[in-house]
LUMNUTOR-168736 format. One record per residue (C-alpha): x, y, z. Coordinates in steps of 0.25 Angstrom, whole numbers. Last residue first. Example, Ala and Ser with C-alpha at 12.3 -4.5 7.8 and 13.67 -1.06 7.14 Angstrom:
<nodes>
NODE, 55, -4, 29
NODE, 49, -18, 31
</nodes>
This chain:
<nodes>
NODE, 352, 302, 256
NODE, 365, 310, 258
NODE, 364, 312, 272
NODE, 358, 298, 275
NODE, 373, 293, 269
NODE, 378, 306, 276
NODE, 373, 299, 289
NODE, 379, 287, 287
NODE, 392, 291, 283
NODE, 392, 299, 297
NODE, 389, 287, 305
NODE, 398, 279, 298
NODE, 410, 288, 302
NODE, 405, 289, 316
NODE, 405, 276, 318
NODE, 419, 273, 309
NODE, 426, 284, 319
NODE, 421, 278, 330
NODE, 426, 265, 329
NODE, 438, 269, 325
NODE, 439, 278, 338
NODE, 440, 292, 339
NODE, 437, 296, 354
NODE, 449, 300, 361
NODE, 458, 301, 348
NODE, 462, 294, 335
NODE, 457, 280, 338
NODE, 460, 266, 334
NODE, 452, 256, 343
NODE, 461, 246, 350
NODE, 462, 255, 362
NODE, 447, 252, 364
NODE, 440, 265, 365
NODE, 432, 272, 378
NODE, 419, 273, 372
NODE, 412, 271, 387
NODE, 422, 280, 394
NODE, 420, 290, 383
NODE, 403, 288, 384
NODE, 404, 288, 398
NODE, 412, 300, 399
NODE, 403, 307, 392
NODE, 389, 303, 398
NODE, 396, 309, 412
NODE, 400, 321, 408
NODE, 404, 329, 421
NODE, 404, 317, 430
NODE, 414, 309, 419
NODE, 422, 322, 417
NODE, 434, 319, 425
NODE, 433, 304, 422
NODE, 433, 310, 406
NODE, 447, 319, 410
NODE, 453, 306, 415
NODE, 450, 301, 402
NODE, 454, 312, 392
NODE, 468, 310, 401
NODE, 469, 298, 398
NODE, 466, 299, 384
NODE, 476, 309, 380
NODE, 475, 310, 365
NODE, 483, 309, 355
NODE, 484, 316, 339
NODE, 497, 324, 344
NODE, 486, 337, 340
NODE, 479, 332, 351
NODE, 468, 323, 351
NODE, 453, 329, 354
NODE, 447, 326, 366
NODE, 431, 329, 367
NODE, 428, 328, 352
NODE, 441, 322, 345
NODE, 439, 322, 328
NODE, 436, 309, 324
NODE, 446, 304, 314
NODE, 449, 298, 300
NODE, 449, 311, 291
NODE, 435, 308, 287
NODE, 431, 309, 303
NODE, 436, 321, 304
NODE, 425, 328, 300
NODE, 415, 318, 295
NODE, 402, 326, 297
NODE, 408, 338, 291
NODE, 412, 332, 279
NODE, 397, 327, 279
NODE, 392, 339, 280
NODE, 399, 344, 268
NODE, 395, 331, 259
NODE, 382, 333, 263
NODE, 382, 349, 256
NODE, 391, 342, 246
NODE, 380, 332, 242
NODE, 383, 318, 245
NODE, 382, 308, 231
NODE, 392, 298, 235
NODE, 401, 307, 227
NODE, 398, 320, 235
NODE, 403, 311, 247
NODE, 414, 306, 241
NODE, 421, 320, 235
NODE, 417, 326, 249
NODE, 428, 314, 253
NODE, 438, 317, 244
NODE, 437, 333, 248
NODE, 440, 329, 261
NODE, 454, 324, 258
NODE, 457, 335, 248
NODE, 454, 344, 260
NODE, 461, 337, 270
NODE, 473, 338, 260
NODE, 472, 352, 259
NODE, 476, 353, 273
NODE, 468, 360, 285
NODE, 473, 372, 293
NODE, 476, 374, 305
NODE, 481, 358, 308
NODE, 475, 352, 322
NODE, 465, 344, 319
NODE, 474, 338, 308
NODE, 484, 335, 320
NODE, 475, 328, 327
NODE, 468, 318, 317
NODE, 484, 315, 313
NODE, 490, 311, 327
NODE, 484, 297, 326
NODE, 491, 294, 312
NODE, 489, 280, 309
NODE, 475, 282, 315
NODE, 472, 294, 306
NODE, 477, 286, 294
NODE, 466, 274, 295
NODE, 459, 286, 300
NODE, 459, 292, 285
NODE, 455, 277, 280
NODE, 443, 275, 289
NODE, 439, 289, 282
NODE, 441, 286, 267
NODE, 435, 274, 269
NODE, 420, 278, 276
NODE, 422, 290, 265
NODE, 422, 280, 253
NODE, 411, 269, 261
NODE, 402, 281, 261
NODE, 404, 286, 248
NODE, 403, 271, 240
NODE, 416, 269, 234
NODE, 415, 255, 238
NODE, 427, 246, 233
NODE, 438, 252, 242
NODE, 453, 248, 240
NODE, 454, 261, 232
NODE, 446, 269, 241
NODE, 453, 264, 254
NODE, 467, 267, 247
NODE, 462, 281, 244
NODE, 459, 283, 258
NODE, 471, 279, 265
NODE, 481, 289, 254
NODE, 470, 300, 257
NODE, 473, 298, 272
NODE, 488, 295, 270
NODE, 487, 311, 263
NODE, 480, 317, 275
NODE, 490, 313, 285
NODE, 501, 319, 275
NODE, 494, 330, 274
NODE, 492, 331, 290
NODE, 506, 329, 291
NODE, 510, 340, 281
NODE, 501, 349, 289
NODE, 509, 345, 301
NODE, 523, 348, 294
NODE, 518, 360, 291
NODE, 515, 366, 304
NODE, 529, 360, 310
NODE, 536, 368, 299
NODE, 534, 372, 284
NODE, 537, 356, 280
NODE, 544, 353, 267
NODE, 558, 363, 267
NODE, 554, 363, 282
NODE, 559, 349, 283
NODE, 572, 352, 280
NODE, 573, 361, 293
NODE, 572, 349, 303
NODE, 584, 344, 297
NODE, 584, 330, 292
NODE, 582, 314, 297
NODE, 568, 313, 295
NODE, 563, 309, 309
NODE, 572, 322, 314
NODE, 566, 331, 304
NODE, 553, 326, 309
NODE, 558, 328, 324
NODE, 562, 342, 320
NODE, 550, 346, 312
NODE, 541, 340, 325
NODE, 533, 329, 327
NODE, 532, 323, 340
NODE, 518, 329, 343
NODE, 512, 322, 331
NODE, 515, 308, 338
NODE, 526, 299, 339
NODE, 526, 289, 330
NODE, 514, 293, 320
NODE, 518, 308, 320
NODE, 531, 302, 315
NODE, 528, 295, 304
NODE, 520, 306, 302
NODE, 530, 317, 300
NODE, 540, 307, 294
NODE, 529, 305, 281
NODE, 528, 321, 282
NODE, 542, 323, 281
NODE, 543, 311, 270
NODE, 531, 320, 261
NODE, 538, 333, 263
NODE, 552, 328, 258
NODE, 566, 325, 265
NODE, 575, 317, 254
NODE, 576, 302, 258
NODE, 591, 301, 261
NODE, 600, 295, 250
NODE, 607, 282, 255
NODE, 622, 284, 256
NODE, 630, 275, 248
NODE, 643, 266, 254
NODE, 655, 268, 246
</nodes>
């Protein structure tokens, strides 16, 4: 007689795994406790036992972002031979976009939660924990949490357009709405029509480019460096 194969039992941790899997083909928009359950193979009510509905199951998403960023970052610093501060956070930040761009719904939807994880605080601790070691005090190594904002998370947070909490936006429309500004702010719509990205470059928004992000990355690390001196 021919053996059944044991399904996987349904647990947070494979839930959250699905979850992104299918944020990642489809967009945040498309997930649902249905379609989850659906992508699982059970019933949309086993998932409450491990997720307190659709508000949940974001936050869990968020955590489970969160977690591959500490994951990223920890593999940096162990193939890392400089544990100068610097070089430490310039790591620890390429590695959380590393993340970001896997997941380009992520920066949006963090924007978005009401409350903010405990992860995120465990995270930002680890990099007040760099700066006071590389001899910051904490007043410095306050403003500098400021100064980086989302930037230690692996993105730029949007100015003029932000993205929507599906983590796109509509170019094309921005566009058309620039030509319709161009006599109103002229030195604006130059700059953006003269910054326009290569579609080769990695971003994660209208104006969050790589190249960008590691500019303005440098330029802060520069500054506390002066900061702290």
């Amino acid at each position: 007689m021919r053996t059944k194969n044991p399904r996987t039992p349904l647990s947070r941790e494979r839930a959250l795994a699905a979850a992104v899997t299918l944020a990642d083909a489809e967009g945040i928009q498309a997930l649902t406790m249905r379609r989850l359950a659906a992508e699982l193979g059970v019933e949309a009510m086993s998932l409450y036992y491990h997720l307190p509905g659709k508000e949940g199951l974001l936050d869990g998403i968020v955590d489970t972002v969160i977690d591959e960023i500490d994951a990223a970052v920890r593999r940096a610093e162990a193939t890392g031979v400089d544990t100068e501060w610097r070089t430490g956070l310039r790591q620890r930040f390429l590695a959380a976009r590393e993340v970001m761009l896997r997941h380009s719904w992520a920066p949006a939807l963090l924007g978005s939660r009401p409350t903010i994880p405990a992860s995120v605080y465990a995270y930002y601790d680890g990099i007040v924990a760099t700066l006071i070691g590389g001899g910051f005090s904490y007043r410095l190594a306050h403003r500098a949490i400021h100064a980086f904002g989302s930037l230690a998370l692996g993105f730029a947070q949007e100015i003029f357009r932000p993205a929507s909490a599906g983590g796109q936006t509509d170019v094309e429309m921005a566009e058309a709405d620039l030509v319709a500004m161009a006599e109103a702010l002229p030195s604006l719509t130059a700059m953006v029509t003269a910054e326009a990205h290569d579609a080769a470059d990695p971003t994660l928004g209208w104006c969050d480019s790589q190249v960008e992000f590691e500019f303005t990355l440098d330029l802060l690390l520069d500054g506390l460096e002066r900061a702290r001196d």
